[in-house]
C-alpha positions in Angstrom: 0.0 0.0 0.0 1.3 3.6 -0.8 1.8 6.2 1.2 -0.5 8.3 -0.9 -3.7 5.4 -0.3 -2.6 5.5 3.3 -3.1 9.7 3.7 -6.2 9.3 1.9 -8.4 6.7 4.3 -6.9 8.6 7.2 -9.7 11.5 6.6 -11.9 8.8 6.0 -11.5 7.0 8.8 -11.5 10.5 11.4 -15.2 11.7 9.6 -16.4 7.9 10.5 -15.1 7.9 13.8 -17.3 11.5 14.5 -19.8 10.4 12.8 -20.1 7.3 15.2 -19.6 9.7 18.1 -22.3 11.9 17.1 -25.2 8.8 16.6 -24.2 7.8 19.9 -24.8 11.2 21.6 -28.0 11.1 19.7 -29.1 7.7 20.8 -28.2 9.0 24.4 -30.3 12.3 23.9 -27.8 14.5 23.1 -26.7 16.9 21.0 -23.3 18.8 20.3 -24.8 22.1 20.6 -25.3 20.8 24.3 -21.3 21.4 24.5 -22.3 25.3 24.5 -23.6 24.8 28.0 -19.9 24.1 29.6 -19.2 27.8 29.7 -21.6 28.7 31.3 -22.1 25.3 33.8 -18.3 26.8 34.3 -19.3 30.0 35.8 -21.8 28.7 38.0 -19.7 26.3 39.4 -16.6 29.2 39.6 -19.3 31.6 40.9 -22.0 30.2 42.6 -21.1 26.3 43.3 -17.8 26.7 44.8 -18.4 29.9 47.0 -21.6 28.6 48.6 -19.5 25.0 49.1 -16.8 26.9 50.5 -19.0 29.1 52.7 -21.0 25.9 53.6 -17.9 24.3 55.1 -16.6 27.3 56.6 -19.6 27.7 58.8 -18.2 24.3 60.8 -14.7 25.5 61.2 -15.0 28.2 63.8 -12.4 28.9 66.7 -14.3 27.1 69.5 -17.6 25.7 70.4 -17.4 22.6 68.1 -18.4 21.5 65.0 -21.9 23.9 65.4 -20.3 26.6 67.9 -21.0 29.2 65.4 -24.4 28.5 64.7 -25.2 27.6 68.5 -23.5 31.4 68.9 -26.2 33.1 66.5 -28.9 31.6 67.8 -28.0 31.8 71.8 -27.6 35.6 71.0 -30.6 37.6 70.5 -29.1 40.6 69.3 -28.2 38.0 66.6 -31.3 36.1 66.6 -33.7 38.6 66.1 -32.0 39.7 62.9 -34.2 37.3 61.0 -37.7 38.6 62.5 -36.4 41.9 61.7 -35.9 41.2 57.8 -38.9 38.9 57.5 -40.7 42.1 58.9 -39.4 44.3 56.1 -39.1 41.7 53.0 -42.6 39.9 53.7 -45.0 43.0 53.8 -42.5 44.9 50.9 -43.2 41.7 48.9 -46.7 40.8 49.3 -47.5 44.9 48.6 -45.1 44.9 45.2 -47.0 41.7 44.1 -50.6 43.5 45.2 -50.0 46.4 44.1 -48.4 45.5 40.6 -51.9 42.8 39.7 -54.4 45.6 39.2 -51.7 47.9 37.1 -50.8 44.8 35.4 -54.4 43.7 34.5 -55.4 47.1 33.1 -52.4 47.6 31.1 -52.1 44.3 29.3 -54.1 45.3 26.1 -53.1 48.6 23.8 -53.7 52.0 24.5 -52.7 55.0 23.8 -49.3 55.7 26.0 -49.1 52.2 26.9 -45.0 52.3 26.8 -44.7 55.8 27.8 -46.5 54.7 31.3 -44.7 51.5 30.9 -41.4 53.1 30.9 -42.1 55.2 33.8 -43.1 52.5 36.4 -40.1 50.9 35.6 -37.6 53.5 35.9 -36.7 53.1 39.6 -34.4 49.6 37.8 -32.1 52.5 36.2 -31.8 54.5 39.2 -30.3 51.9 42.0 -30.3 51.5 45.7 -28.3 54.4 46.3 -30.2 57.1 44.4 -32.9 55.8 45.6 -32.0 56.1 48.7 -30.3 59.6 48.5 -33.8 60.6 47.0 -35.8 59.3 49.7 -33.7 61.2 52.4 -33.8 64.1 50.1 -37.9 64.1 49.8 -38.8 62.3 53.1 -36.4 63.0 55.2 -36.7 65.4 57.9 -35.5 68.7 56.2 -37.0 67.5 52.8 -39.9 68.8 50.9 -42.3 66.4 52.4 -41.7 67.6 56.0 -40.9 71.4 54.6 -44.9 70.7 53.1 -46.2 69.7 56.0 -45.1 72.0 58.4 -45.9 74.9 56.1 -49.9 74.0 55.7 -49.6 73.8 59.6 -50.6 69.9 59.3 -48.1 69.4 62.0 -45.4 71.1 64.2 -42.3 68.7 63.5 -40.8 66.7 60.7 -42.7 63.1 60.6 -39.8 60.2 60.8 -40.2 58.7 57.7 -35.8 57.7 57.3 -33.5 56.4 59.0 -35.9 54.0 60.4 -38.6 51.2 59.1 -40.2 53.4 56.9 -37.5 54.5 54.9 -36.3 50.9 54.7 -39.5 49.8 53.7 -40.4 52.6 51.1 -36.6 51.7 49.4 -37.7 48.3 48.7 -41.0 49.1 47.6 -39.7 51.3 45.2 -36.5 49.1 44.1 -39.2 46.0 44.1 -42.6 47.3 42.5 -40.2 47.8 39.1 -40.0 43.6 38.8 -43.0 42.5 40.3 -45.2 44.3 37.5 -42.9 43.5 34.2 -43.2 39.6 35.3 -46.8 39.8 36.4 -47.4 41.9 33.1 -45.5 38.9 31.3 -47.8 36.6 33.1 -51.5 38.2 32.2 -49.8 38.4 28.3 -49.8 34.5 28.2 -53.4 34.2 29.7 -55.5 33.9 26.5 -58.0 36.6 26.6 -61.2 34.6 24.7 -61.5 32.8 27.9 -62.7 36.1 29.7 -65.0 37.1 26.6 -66.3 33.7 26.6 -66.9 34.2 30.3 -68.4 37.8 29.8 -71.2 35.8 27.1 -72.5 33.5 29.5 -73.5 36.5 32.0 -70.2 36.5 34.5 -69.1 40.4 35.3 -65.7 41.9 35.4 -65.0 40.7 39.0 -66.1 37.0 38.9 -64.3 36.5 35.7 -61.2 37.7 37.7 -61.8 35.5 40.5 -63.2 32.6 38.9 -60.6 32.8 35.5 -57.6 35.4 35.3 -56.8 34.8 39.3 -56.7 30.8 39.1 -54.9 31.1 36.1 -52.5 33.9 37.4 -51.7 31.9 40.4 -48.2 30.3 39.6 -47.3 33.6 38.3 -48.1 35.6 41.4 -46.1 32.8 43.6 -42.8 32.6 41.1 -42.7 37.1 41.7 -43.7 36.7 45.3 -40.9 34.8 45.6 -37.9 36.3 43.5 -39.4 39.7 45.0 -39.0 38.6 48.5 -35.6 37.2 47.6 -34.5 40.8 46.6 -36.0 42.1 49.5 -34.6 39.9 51.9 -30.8 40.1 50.6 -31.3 44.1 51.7 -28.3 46.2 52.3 -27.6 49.6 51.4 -31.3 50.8 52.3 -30.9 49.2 56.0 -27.6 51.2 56.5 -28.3 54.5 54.3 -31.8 55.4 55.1 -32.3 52.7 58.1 -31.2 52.5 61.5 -28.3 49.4 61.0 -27.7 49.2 64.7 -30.7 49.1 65.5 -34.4 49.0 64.1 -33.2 47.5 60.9 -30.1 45.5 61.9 -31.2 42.5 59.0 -29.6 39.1 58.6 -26.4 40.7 55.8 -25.8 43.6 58.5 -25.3 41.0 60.6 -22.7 38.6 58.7 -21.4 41.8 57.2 -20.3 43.2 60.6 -19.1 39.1 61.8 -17.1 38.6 59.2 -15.8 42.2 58.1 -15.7 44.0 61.3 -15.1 41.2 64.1 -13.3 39.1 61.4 -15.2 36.0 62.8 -15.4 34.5 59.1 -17.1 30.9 60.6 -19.6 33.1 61.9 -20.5 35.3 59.2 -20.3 32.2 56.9 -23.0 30.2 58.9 -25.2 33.6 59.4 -25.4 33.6 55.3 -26.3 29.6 55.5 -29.0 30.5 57.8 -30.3 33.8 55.4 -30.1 31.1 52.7 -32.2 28.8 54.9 -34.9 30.9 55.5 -35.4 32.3 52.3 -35.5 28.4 50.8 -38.3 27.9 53.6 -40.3 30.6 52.6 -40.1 29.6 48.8 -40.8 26.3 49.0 -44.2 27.3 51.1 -45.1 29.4 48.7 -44.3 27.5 45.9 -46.3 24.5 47.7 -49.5 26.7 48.7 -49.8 28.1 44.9 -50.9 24.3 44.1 -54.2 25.2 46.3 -55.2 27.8 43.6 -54.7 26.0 40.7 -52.6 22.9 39.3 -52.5 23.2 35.7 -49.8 25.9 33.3 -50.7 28.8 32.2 -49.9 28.4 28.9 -49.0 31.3 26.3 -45.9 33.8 26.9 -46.8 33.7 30.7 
């Protein structure tokens, strides 16, 4: 055999050998452009994966107390402790008002109208602006020399500037405003995907506006209203900036990051800090696996369409 025959089944035999691999991805169910998903499964594992692992682990390593001494620490100290009540007490009600408030907006804007993306841009402007402008806003409006106050006391409606920073409230209003922004663009997403004959079909056989909202749209909108709840509650929950720049961080609004923030970066206790973030992690899993459990009570199917 020549050298020349030899150098021309060698292609040959390389495009059968791919070819074999590729039918036996296929058989298995996959496909080469699967092999795109290695950057990115990459990053998460650089990113997320290893972090978390590492911060996991960590949280069993401190100086003394055991195995669990720094999560027996948190919870024997209530300055600690209550961290938790405190941001549940901000992130729930912020939450459950973005997700209220966002439904009826949502429901009336779904169809065209003159303006629709002019009012569309502006109730979603507060996603450009971030937590420090909105804070520096808030303190500049609400705050106790601000034009709020200034209005008040110049009708004579009261006699001193009304707290509204550097407490609960200005917490509270931050992530309202940093919230309400995603709460209506996926709830808006949501009522999109709900196929409108149903409600016209509904409106035929004698139901009016509110039952077919109850009885149709609501049902429907269910899984929707759980997945926002829950990825606005997340947001609010991980608060920072608004508990130290318009909150009272040592004390009113001390949340759960405040609290590994200052363990970890300030007392240099990293085992501590470490298992504080497993337990912010913890809770926030409990809360969205009830809510993701009680959305079945409302309805079980999809809602089918974009939504």
């Amino acid at each position: 055999m020549s050298a020349t025959d030899t150098n021309q089944r060698a292609p040959k035999t390389n495009t059968s050998a791919r070819t074999a691999w590729r039918h036996r991805l296929a058989e298995r169910g996959m496909d080469r452009q699967l092999l795109l998903l290695i950057p990115g499964l990459a990053c998460v594992l650089a990113l997320f994966v290893y972090p978390f692992a590492y911060g996991i682990g960590l949280s069993f390593q401190p100086a003394q107390g055991g195995v669990f001494g720094a999560y027996r620490e948190f919870f024997t100290d209530a300055y600690q402790r209550d961290t938790i009540a405190t941001t549940l007490g901000l992130a729930l009600p912020a939450a459950i008002l973005n997700v209220a408030a966002s439904v009826p907006i949502a429901y009336r804007m779904r169809g065209r109208f003159r303006g629709k993306r002019l009012l569309t841009t502006i109730l979603v402007v507060p996603i450009t602006l971030g937590t420090v402008l909105t804070a520096e806003g808030l303190l500049n409006y609400l705050g106790p020399a601000g034009w709020f106050n200034r209005a008040l006391m110049a009708t004579g409606l009261t006699g001193e500037p009304v707290r509204l920073t550097n407490n609960y409230w200005g917490v509270f209003f931050s992530l309202v405003i940093t919230g309400f922004p995603f709460a209506f663009l996926l709830i808006l997403s949501y009522l999109s995907g709900i196929d409108p004959t149903l409600e016209r079909a509904a409106a035929t056989l004698g139901a009016g506006r509110g039952q077919r909202f109850r009885r149709i749209t609501l049902p429907l909108l269910a899984p929707g209203l759980a997945t926002t709840f829950c990825l606005t509650f997340v947001l609010a929950f991980s608060v920072f900036p608004s508990a130290v720049l318009v909150g009272d961080p040592a004390g009113t609004t001390r949340v759960v990051s405040i609290a590994a923030y200052h363990a970890a970066y300030e007392a240099y206790d990293y085992p501590l800090g470490s298992a504080i973030a497993v337990v912010m992690g913890v809770v926030e899993l409990v809360v969205v696996a009830v809510v993701l459990g009680l959305r079945s009570l409302l309805y079980t199917g999809a809602t089918g369409g974009k939504g």
